[in-house]
C-alpha positions in Angstrom: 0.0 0.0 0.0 2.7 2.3 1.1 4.2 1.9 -2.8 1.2 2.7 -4.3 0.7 5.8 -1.9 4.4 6.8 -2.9 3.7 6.6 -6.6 0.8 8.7 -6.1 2.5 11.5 -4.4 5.3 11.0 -7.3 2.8 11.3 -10.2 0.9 14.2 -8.3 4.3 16.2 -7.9 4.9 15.6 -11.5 1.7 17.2 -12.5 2.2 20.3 -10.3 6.0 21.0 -11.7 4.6 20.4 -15.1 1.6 22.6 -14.9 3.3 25.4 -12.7 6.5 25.5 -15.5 3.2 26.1 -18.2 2.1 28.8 -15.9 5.1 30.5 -15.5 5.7 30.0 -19.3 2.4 31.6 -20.1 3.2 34.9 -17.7 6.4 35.5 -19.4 4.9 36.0 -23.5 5.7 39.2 -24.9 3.5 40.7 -27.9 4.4 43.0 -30.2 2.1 44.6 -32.7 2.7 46.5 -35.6 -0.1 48.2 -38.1 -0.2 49.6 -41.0 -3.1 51.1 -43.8 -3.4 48.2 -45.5 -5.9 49.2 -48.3 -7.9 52.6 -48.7 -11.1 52.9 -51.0 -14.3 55.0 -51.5 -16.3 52.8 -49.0 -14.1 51.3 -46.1 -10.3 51.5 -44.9 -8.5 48.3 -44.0 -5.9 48.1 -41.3 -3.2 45.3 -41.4 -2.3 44.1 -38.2 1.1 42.3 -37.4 0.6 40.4 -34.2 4.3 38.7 -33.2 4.1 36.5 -29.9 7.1 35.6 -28.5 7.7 33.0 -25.9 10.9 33.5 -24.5 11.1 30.4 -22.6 12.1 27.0 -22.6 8.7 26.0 -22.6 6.4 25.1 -25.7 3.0 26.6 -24.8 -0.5 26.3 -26.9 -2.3 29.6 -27.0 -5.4 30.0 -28.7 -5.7 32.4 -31.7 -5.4 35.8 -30.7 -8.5 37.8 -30.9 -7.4 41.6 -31.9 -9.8 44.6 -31.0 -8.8 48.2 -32.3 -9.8 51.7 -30.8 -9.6 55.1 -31.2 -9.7 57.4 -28.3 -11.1 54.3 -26.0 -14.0 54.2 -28.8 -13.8 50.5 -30.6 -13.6 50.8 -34.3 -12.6 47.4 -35.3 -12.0 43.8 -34.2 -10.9 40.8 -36.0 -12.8 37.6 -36.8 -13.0 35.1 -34.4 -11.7 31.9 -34.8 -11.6 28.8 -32.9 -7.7 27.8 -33.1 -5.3 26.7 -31.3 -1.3 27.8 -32.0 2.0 26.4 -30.8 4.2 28.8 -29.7 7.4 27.2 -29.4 10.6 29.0 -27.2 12.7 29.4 -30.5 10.3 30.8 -33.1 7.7 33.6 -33.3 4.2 33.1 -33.9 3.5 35.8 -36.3 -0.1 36.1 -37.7 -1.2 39.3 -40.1 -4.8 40.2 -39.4 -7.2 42.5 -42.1 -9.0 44.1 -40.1 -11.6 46.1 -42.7 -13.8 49.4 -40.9 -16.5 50.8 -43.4 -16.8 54.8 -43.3 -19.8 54.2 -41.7 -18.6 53.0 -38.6 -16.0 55.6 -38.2 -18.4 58.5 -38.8 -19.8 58.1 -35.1 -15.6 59.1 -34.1 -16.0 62.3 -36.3 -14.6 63.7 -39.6 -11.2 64.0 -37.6 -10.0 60.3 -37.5 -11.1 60.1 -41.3 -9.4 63.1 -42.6 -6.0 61.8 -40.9 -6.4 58.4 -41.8 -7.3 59.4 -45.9 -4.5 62.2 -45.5 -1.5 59.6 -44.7 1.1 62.9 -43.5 -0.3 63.1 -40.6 0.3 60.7 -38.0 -2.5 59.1 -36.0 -2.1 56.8 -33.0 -4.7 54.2 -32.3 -5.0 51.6 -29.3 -4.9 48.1 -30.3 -5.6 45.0 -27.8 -4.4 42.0 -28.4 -6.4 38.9 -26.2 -5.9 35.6 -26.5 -5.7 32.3 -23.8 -2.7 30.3 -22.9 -3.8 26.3 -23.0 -1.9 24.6 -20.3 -3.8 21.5 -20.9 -5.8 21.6 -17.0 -6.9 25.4 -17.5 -6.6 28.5 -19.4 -4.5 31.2 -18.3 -6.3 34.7 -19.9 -3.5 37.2 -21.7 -4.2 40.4 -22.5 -2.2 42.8 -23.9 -2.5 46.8 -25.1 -0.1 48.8 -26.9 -0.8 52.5 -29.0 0.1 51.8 -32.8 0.9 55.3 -34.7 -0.1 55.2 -38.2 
C-alpha cells in the first residue's frame, strides 16, 4: 500500500511541476504589434495588423488564436474575426499572424470627420490603441492574456 501511496505523491508532484513551468511560461509572453493602412477605398479603410508572440522560454505553450480589437480614443472601431484555433508557440520561433482588419466609413463616422481626414491624409500621423487577447492552454486550465499597446499610423 505504502508503494502505491508513494507513486501517487510521485505522479501528483509531477503534475504540479509540469503545470506550474506552463504557468510561468504563459506569464512570461511578450506581444508586439505592428499596423499599417493596409488598403484605402471610397467605402471602407483596412488596417493590417502584425501580431508577433514571443515566448521567450524554454517551454512550448498552446495559446489559442489571438482575438485583436482596435480603438480610437477608448471608442472601438474594429476587431478581427473570431476563430476557434489553437497555435504552438514554441521557445525558439515567433508566432507571427497578419490580421485585415476592414472598418466601413460608416462606422468611423460616429468618431468624427477627424479620425477620417487623418487616416485618408497619410502625412499626418494618428495613433490608435490596439488589444491583443488571447488564452494560454496549459492542458488543465486557461491562463487569460491580455495585452495593449498604442500603434501610430
Amino acid at each position: 500500500m505504502n508503494v502505491w501511496t508513494g507513486i501517487a505523491v510521485g505522479a501528483i508532484a509531477i503534475v504540479v511541476f509540469g503545470l506550474s513551468k506552463l504557468a510561468k511560461a504563459g506569464d512570461e509572453i511578450v506581444t508586439e504589434v505592428k499596423g499599417r493602412i493596409h488598403s484605402l477605398d471610397f467605402s471602407q479603410i483596412t488596417f493590417a495588423i502584425d501580431a508577433t508572440i514571443k515566448n521567450p522560454t524554454s517551454t512550448k505553450v498552446t495559446i489559442q488564436y489571438p482575438f485583436i480589437k482596435i480603438f480610437y480614443k477608448d471608442a472601438l472601431i474594429a476587431s478581427s474575426d473570431l476563430i476557434n484555433q489553437t497555435l504552438d508557440c514554441t521557445p525558439v520561433p515567433n508566432v507571427y499572424k497578419q490580421h485585415k482588419i476592414p472598418v466601413s466609413y460608416l462606422k468611423l463616422t460616429g468618431l468624427g470627420a477627424e479620425l477620417i481626414q487623418k487616416l485618408q491624409n497619410k502625412t499626418t500621423p494618428i495613433t490608435l490603441q490596439v488589444t491583443i487577447q488571447t488564452k494560454v492552454l496549459t492542458g488543465v486550465n486557461q491562463i487569460p492574456y491580455n495585452n495593449k499597446q498604442d500603434i501610430t499610423f
